[in-house]
N, C-alpha and C positions, 0 to 999 in steps of 0.2 A: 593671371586670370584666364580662365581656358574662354574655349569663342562661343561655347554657349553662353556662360553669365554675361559676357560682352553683349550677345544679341539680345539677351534678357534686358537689362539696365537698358540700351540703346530701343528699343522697343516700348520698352515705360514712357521714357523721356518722349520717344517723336509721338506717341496719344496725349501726352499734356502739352506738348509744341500746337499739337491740333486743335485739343479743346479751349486750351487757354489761347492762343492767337489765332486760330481759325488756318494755320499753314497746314496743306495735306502731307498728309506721309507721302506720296510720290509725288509734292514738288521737286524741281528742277537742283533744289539745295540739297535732299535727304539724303543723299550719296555719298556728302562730305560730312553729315549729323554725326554718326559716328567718331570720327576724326575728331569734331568739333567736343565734344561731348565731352571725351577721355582726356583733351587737354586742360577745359576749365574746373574737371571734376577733379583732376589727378589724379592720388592712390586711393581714394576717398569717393566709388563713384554710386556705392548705396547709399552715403549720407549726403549727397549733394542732389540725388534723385531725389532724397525724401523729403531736404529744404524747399525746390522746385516744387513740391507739389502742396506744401505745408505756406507758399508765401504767395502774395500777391507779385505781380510784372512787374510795379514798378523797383520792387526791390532788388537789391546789389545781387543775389545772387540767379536774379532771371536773366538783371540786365547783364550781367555779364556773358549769359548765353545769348542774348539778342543780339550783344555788340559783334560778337563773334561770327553768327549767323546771318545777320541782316546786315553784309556791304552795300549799300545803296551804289549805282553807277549811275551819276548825273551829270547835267550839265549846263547852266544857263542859255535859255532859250529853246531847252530839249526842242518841246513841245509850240513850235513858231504856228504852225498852222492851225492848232486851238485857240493861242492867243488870237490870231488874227478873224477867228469865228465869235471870240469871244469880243472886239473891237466893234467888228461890221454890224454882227446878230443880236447878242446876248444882252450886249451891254444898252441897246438902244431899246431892244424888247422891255429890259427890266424898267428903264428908266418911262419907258411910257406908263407904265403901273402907276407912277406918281407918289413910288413910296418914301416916305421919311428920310430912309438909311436905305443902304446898300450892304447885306452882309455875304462874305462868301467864304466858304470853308475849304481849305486846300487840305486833304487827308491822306494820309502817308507823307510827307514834307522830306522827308529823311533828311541830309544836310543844309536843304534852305534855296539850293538854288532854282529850284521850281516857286516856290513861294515868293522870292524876292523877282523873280520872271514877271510873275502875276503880279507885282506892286509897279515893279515899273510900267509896264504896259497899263495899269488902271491910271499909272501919276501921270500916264503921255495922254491919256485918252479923257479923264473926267476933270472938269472943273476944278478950283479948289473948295468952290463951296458943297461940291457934292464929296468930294473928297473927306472933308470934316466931317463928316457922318458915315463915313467907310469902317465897317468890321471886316474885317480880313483876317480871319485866324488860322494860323497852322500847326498839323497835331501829327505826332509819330510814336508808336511805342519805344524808339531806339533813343534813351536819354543821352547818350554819347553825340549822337546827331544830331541832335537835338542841342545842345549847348554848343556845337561849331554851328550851327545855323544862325543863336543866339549871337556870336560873338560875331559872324559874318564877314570872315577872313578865307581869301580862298585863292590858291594858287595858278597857274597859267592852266591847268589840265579843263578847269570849270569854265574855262573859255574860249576853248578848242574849236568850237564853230560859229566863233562871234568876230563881230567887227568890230577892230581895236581901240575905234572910237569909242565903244560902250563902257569901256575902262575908265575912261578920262570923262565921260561925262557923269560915272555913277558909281565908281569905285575911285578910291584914293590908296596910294601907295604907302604900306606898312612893310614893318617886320614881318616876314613870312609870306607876302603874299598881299592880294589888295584888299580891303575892305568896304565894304557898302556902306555910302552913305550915311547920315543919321537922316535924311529927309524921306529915305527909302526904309531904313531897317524900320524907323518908329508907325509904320503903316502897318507893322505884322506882326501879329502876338503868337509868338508860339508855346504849345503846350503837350507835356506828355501825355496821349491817350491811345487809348486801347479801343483799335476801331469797333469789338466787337461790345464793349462800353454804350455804343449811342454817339450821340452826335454832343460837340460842345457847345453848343447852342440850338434853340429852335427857330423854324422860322426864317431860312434860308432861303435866298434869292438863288445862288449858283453852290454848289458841291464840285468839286475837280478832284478827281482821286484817279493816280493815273498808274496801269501795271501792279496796282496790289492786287486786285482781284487773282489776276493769273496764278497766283500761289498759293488759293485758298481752297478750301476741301468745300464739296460741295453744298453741307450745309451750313458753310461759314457764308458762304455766298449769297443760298437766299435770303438768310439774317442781316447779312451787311446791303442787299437789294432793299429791303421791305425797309428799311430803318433808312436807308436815303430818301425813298420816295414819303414817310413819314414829315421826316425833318425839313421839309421844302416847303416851301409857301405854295400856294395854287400859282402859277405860271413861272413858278423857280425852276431850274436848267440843270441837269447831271452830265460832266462829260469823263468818262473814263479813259483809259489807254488807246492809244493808236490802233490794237490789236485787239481790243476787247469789246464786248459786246452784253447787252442783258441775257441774262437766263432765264428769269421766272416772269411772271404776268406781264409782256412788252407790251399787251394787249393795254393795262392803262394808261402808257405813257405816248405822246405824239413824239414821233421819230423825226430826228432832222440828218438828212444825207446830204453829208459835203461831200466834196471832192478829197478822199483819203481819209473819210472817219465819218463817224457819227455821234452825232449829241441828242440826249433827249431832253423830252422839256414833261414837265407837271401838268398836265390842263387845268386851266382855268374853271373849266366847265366837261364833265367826265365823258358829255357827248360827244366832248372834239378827240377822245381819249382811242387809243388805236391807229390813225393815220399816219399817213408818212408825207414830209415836206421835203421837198429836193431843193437846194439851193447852188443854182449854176454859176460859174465861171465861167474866164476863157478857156481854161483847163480842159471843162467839159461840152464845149462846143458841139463835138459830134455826138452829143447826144440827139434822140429825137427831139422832134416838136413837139411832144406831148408830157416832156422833160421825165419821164420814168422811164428806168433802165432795161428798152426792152430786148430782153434776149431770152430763150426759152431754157438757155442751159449758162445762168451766170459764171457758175466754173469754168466755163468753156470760153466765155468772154472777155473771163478774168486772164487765162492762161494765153490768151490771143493778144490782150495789153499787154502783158509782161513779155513778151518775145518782141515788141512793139518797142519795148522800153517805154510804155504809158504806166508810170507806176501809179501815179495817182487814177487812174483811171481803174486800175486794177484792183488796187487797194479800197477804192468807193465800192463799187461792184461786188469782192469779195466782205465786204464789213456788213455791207447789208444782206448780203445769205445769212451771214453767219447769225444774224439778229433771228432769222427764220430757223435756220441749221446748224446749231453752235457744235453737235457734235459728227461734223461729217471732216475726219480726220485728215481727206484730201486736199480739202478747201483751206485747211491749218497750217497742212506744210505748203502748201502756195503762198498763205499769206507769209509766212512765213521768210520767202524765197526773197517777194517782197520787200521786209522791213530788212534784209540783210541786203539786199542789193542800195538801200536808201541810209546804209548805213546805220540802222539801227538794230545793233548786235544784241543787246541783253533781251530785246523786245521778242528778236527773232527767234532765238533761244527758250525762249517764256513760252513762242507758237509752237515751237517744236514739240517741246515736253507738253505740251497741251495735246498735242497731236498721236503722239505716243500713249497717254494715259489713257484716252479714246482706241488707239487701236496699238497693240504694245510691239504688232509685225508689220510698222509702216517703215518700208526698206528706203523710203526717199526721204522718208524723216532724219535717219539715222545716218544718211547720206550727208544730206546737208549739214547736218550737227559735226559730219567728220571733215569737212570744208572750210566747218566757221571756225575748228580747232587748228589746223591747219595751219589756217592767216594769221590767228592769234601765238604759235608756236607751240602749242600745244601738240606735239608728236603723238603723246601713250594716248592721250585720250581721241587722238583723230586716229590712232589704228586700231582702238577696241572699235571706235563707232561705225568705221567702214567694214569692218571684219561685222559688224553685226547686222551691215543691212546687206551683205552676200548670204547671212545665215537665214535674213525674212526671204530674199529673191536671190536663190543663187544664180550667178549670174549676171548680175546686175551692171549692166556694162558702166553706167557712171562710178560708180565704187570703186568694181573691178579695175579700170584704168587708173584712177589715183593710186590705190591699196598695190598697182604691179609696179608702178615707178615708186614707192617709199621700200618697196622688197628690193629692185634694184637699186636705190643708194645706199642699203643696207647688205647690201655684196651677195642677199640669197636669188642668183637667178634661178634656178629651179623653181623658187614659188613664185617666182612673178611670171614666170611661161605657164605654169598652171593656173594663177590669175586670168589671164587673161585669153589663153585657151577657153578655160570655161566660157567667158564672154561671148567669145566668139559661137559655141552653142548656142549658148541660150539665143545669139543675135538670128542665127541659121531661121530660125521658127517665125520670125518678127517680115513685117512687109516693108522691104528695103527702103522704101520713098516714106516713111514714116517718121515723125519724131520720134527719140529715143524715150522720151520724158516732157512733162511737163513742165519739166524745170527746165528744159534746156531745147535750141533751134536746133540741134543735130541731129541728123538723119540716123536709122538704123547703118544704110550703107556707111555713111561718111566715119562713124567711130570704131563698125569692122574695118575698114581699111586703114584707117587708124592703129588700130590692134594689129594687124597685122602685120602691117612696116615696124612697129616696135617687136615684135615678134622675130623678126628677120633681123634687126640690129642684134638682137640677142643670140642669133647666128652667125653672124657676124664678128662680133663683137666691135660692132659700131656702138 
């Protein structure tokens, strides 16, 4: 098959990847679509284009592109500092309503360890007589996830930043791995749905959908917006991803700003609709007295916490611009810098390519992205991604430095002296006593002289 028809079929497929799931053609995955595409279609890829478009998701031959496309990266307790707004806040808010039930809908579930998260934390927190009236439902289009969620078996990886007592008090030791409880699985119904579907119920107290959004084309997004703030009872609560933020009408929803995120809430009454409520910590101590964040340039605030090592400080600061400024591409790869410094890689990954599809010559995006490839050993793709943010800012002294030491372990000094020559230009221009970046404490001086000693070893042959 020559690489036009390839681009042809590949091109079909990622517009019904769009319309029918709401994923954009330039998410974070489209790069590997291709790849994926030609594997599940094999010699056969205009009859499997045409089933695709001829059948509903849930069928065998969507889901087999789902499974393939959609690896979920989780892990019990991801998300500790939502549960714990959802413990403090949420949960006491809801319960003063005085309502009958409790229902909450976890959307995007993928293999269960966010949802069975959210069970334990409700079975530590609510009564059992409130408990007996808990709806709890979780929905994913991915049926393969969806049935290991079901069976709720899950190996040492889904508990890599837990504490090993949580095993023993809520998992029990099987074949393959531990499994959840029956006192905890029988609390969460999961169900295959297609977020762009609707909701599986009405009439929700909380929504938690966390990092889907990041992957959805723009008008998957106001669809999937306007259909949560639907399905929510008047004073019901939406909390999405760490990174994530609304896009359309924030105007009707009250804003809650924690320390490293934000939740919104439904108003009860549309007057209270638009405000913003800051909820302090010790965390956020040095805030002012009048507990809003006041700085006239929150990027600049945000970027002064982060050299500070205040990630939550940072991270609050930068969530609520981005409520204001969702597409200001700098603010993206800051937050960005953020959830990779806190360890949170896929997240970070999700701000980057956010940050890129807003601005496609952001050089510190493409920076970072060859960093986080890097740690993960990812070689080819950390040296297209550094070679590509020299091509937005030649010059770029953070790049340039890594991109000249991968050309020295790979024996070409010649381009690692011209790596990092250029550097050194570009740095000539720059006001010595200057940060080099946002991303980083170092001085214009301190990383030319830097360069330069490596330069000299190259002469050397030190």
């Amino acid at each position: 098959m020559n690489n036009a028809s390839r681009t042809h079929f590949v091109s079909q497929v990622s517009a019904l990847v769009e319309q029918r799931l709401g994923l954009s053609r330039e998410m974070s995955l489209s790069a590997s679509l291709e790849t994926i595409f030609f594997e599940v279609a094999g010699d056969q890829p205009a009859a499997y284009a045409e089933a695709l478009r001829s059948s509903p998701e849930h069928s065998p031959v969507w889901q087999r592109l789902i499974s393939a496309l959609m690896i979920g990266e989780t892990y019990f307790f991801r998300n500790q500092m939502q549960l714990e707004w959802l413990k403090q806040i949420i949960l006491p808010e809801v319960t003063r309503l005085k309502r009958s039930g409790l229902s909450i809908w976890s959307a995007g579930c993928a293999s269960g360890e966010e949802a069975y998260s959210l069970a334990i934390t409700l079975h530590e927190k609510l009564p059992e007589t409130q408990r007996r009236y808990l709806q709890l439902i979780a929905t994913d289009i991915n049926q393969t996830a969806l049935r290991a969620a079901e069976q709720g078996i899950y190996r040492a990886w889904s508990f890599r930043h837990n504490d090993p007592a949580l095993q023993n008090l809520y998992f029990k030791p099987v074949e393959g791995g531990w499994q959840i409880k029956d006192s905890i699985r029988q609390m969460v119904s999961f169900h295959l749905r297609n977020l762009l579907d609707g909701p599986p119920v009405s009439q929700l107290d909380v929504i938690i959908c966390s990092n889907v959004l990041l992957y959805f084309d723009i008008k998957a997004i106001r669809r999937v917006e306007d259909m949560f703030f639907g399905a929510l009872r008047p004073g019901g609560w939406l909390a999405l991803g760490q990174a994530e933020g609304l896009h359309f009408e924030r105007e009707r929803w009250i804003t809650h700003l924690f320390a490293g995120g934000v939740v919104y809430q439904k108003p009860l009454d549309a007057r209270n609709a638009a405000s913003t409520i800051y909820h302090h910590t010790p965390m956020q101590a040095d805030k002012r007295a009048t507990g809003k964040l006041v700085s006239a340039t929150p990027y600049l605030d945000a970027v002064e916490a982060l050299r500070l090592k205040q990630y939550d400080r940072a991270a609050a600061t930068l969530t609520e611009y981005l409520t204001r400024q969702p597409n200001d591409s700098a603010a993206r790869v800051l937050m960005g810098c953020i959830l990779a410094n806190r360890g949170l890689i896929t997240e970070a990954h999700a701000e980057l390519d956010t940050a890129l599809r807003v601005n496609s010559l952001s050089a510190d995006a493409y920076y970072l992205k060859g960093v986080l490839a890097l740690e993960a050993n990812q070689t080819h793709a950390a040296l297209e991604a550094l070679r590509s943010a020299l091509y937005c800012q030649p010059g770029h002294p953070l790049a340039a430095m890594i991109l000249g030491n991968l050309h020295v372990r790979d024996g070409d000094i010649q381009r690692a002296r011209r790596t990092w020559e250029g550097a050194l230009l570009f740095l000539e221009k720059l006001p010595p006593d200057e940060a080099v970046s946002d991303l980083s404490d170092l001085t214009n001086a301190g990383i030319g002289e830097f360069l330069r000693d490596q330069i000299q070893q190259l002469h050397t042959g030190g």
